[in-house]
N, C-alpha and C positions, 0 to 999 in steps of 0.2 A: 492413375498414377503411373508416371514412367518407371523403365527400370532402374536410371539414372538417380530416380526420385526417391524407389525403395531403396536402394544400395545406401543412398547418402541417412534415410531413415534409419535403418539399420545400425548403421556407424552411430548414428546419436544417439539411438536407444541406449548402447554396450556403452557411452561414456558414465561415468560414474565421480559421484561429487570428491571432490580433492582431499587429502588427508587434510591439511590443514583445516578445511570448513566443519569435518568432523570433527576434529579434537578443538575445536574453537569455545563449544557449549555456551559462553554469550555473545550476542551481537546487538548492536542498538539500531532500532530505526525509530527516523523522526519523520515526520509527517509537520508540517510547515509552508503556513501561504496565505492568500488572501481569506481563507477562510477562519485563522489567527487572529483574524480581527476584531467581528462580530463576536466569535469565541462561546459559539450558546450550541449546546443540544441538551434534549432532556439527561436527566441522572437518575433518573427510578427506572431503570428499567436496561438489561443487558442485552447483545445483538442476538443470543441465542433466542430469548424472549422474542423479541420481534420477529425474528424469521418463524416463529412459532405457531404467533398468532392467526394465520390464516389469512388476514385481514387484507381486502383490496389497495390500503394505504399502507400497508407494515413498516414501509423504509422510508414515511414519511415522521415515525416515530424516533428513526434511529439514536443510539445518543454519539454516533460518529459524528463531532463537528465539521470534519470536510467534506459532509454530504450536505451540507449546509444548503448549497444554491437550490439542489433538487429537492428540498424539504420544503424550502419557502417556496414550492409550485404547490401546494397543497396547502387551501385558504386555511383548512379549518388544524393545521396542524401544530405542534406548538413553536416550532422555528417560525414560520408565517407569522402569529401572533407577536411573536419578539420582536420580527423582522420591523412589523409596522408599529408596534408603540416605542421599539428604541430607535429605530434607525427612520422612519418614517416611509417603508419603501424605498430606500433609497436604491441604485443600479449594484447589483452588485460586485461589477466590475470600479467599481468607486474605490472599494476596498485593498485594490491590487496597489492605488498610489500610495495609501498607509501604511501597507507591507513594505514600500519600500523604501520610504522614509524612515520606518524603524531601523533599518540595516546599519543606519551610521553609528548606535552604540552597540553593532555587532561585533562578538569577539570569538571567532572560531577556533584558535588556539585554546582558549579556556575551556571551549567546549572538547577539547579533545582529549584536555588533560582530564576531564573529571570521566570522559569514556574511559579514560586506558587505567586511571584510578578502581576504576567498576570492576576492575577484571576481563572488559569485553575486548573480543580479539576482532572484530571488523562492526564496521560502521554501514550501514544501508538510508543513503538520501531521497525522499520521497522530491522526485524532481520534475515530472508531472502527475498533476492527481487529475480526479477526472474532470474540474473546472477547466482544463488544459491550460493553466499559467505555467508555466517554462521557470526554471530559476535556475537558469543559464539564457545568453546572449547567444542564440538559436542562430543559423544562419538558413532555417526551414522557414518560408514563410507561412505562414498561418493565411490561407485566403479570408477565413469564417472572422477573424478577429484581427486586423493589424496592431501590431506592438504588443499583444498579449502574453509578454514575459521579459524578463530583470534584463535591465544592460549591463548589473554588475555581475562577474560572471560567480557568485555564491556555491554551485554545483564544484569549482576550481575549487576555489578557496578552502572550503571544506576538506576535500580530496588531500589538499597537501597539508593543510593541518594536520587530519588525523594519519596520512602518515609518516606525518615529522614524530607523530607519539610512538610508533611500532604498531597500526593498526591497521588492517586492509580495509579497503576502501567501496563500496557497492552503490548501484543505481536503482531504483523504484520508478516505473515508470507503466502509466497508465495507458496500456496499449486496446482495452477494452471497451475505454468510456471516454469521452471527449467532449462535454457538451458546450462544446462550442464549434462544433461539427454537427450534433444530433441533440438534441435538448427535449427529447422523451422524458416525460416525467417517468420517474421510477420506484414503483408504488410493490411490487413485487418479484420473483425471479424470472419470470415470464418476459415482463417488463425489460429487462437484460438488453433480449434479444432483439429488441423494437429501437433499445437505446444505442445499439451500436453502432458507431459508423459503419458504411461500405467507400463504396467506389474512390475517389480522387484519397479517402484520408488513408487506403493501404500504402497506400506510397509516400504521405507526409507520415505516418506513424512510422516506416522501416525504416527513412532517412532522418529522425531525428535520434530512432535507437543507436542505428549504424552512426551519427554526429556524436552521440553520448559512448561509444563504444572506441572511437577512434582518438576522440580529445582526452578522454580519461581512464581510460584501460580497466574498468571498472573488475572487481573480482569475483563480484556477482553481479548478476545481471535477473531483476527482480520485476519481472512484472505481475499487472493487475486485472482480473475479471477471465480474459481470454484475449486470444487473437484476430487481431479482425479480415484476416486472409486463409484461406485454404492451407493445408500442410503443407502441399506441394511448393508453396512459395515465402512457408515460415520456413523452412529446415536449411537454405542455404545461406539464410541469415544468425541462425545460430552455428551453422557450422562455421561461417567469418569470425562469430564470437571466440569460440574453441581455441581458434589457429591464432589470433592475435592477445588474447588470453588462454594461456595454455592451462593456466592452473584455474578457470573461472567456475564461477558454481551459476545452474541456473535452476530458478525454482520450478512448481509446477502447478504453473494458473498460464504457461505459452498455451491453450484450450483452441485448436485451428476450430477458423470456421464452418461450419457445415451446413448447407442448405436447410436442412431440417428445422434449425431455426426460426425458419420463413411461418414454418409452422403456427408460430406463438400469435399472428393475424387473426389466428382462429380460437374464438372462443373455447369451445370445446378442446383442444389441446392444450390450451393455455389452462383451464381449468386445472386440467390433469396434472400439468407440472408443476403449479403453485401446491396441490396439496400436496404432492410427492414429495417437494420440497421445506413443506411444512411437517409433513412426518421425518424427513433425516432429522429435521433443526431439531426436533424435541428429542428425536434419537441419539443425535449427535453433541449437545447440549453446547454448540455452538456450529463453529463451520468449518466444512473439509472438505474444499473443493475437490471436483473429479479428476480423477488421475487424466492428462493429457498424454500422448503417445510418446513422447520427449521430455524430461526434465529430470535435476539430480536428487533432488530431496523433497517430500511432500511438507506443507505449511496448513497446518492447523489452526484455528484463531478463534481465542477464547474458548479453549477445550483443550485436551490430552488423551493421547488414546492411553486404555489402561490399562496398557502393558508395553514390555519389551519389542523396538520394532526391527526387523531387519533392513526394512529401506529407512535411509536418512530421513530425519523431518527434523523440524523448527518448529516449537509454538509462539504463534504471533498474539500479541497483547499491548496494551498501555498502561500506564499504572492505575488508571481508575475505569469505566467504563468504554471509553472511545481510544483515539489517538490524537489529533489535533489537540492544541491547546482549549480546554472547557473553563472560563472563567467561571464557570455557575455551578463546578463538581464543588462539595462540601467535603472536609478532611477524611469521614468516613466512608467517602464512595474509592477513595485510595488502600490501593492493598497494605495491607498491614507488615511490619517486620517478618511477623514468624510464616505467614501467609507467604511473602514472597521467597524467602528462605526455605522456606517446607516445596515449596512450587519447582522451583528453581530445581533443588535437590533430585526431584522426584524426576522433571524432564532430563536431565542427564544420564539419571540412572536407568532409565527407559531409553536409551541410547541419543537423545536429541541436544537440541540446542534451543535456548531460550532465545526468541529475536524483542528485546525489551522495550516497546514505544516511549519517544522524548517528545513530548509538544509542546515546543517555545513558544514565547507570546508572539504574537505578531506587531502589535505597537511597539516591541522596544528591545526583540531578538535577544532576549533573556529566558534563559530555563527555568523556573519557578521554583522557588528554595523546596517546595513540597516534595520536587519528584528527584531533584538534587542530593535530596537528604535520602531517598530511597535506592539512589547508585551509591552512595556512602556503605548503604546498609550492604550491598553488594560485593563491594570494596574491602570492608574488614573481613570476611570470610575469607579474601582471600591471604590475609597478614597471620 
């Protein structure tokens, strides 16, 4: 690392997340795309659990529906099984044209009002997840996929809806996983590091954050898994973010990459870090990613730590087990009134900020009255 390189590290470590993200305590992310569609992951079973198990397929269990694509690589799993008696194998790039046909009874205003009804003070757009569909009109070509995301530009639309309502506005963006760059089945945490892009996608991944960073000024800036470049060539990319948002927040999954990784080739290493990793998950009783050298707040998911923290954090969740839209959750896999109110309560008072998962349908870009009624419950605490 040069000295050029320490000096700029240094300077990002000392920034520290913005008053405003602190005194926020709600924010909403939605998570929204072609995997909206299909709309299936199991419901017995939470991600803590799964990272738990050990198991050489664990994340073939998930009940995250936007891990959908990587699920249905594992025959005997039960997204697979759905896969082929509802949809008949179908591509599941097929699914991205129905996503976007449902856009035309989309109404992002409505969706902003019932955000800023909730009480939530910024909004976080999942704007690539790791199927890499784009929802925005990208001007980064995708070698791996041609046309693999929206011509309507939705990432816009959003942005100025929510803040036409008084809301800040944030990006999500799967700088991690791409698999439509690297299509490693991802059966454990080991698995990760096999799934990650390298080489040509370091530079389509900076130039689509830098594309998402310059057209929308986003106020946080949220990515996913980790980074697929060395520190030395993440830190002048978040230091751009800084300068052209002065007040932005960025979370702490920017994880540079490190040769060591390479590691995970090797059985015997790999071993090692799947149980490691299955002792935090039971430890942890969900997931806390590792502190990277750079970031303003830590993101908890599906968990709390249980106490008072002095760094920032956000606990991330959805209101029933995943985040995607799950047409196949039954009403009791949804948190409950006093559950979400007792939760809520608890993470502020522990100095955080609840970041609350929305997952709209994909067929017809509707929030579903279930989780609607749960920003309601939101909403009168604050009257």
């Amino acid at each position: 690392m040069t000295s050029g390189s320490k000096a700029l590290r240094r300077e990002l470590v000392a920034h520290r997340a913005p008053a405003w993200w602190r005194e926020a305590h709600l924010g909403i992310f939605i998570h929204w795309g072609p995997y909206s569609v299909p709309a299936f992951a199991p419901t017995d079973i939470e991600i803590g659990e799964v990272m738990a198990t050990g198991r050489r397929d664990a994340m073939s269990l998930t009940p995250y529906v936007e891990w959908y694509q990587n699920s249905i690589r594992f025959p005997d799993s039960p997204a697979a099984r759905h896969h082929a008696e509802v949809h008949h194998g179908r591509p599941y790039r097929d699914f991205a044209g129905i996503f976007a046909e449902g856009l035309a009874s989309w109404e992002p205003d409505a969706w902003a009002r019932d955000f800023a009804a909730a009480g939530a003070r910024y909004v976080v757009l999942v704007t690539k997840h790791h199927d890499g569909f784009c929802l925005w009109p990208t001007s980064v070509r995708n070698p791996m996929r041609e046309g693999w995301s929206l011509q309507r530009d939705v990432v816009g639309e959003l942005s100025e809806a929510v803040r036409a309502a008084g809301l800040r506005f944030g990006v999500y963006y799967s700088g991690g996983l791409d698999w439509t760059w690297n299509a490693h089945p991802i059966g454990t945490v080991s698995d990760l590091a096999l799934a990650q892009p390298r080489g040509a996608y370091i530079d389509y991944a900076t130039a689509q954050v830098r594309e998402l960073i310059d057209r929308y000024r986003p106020s946080v800036l949220w990515n996913d898994i980790s980074w697929p470049s060395a520190g030395r060539d993440l830190w002048p990319l978040l230091a751009e973010y800084y300068e052209k948002v002065p007040e932005g927040a960025v979370n702490d999954r920017f994880l540079p990459w490190s040769p060591v990784w390479e590691l995970a080739r090797f059985r015997p290493f790999a071993r090692a870090v799947d149980a490691a990793a299955t002792r935090t998950a039971k430890a942890d009783h969900g997931i806390i990613p590792p502190k990277p050298p750079v970031f303003d707040y830590q993101t908890p998911e599906y968990t709390v730590f249980p106490g008072p923290r002095s760094i920032p954090f956000e606990m991330v969740r959805g209101m029933d087990s995943g985040f995607g839209y799950n047409a196949f959750s039954p009403p009791e896999a949804f948190l409950q009134r006093d559950d979400l109110l007792a939760s809520f309560d608890d993470i502020v008072a522990k100095g955080g900020n609840l970041l609350l998962n929305v997952g709209p349908r994909g067929v017809d870009a509707q929030i579903p009255e279930i989780q609607r009624e749960r920003l309601a419950w939101l909403g009168e605490r604050e009257r």
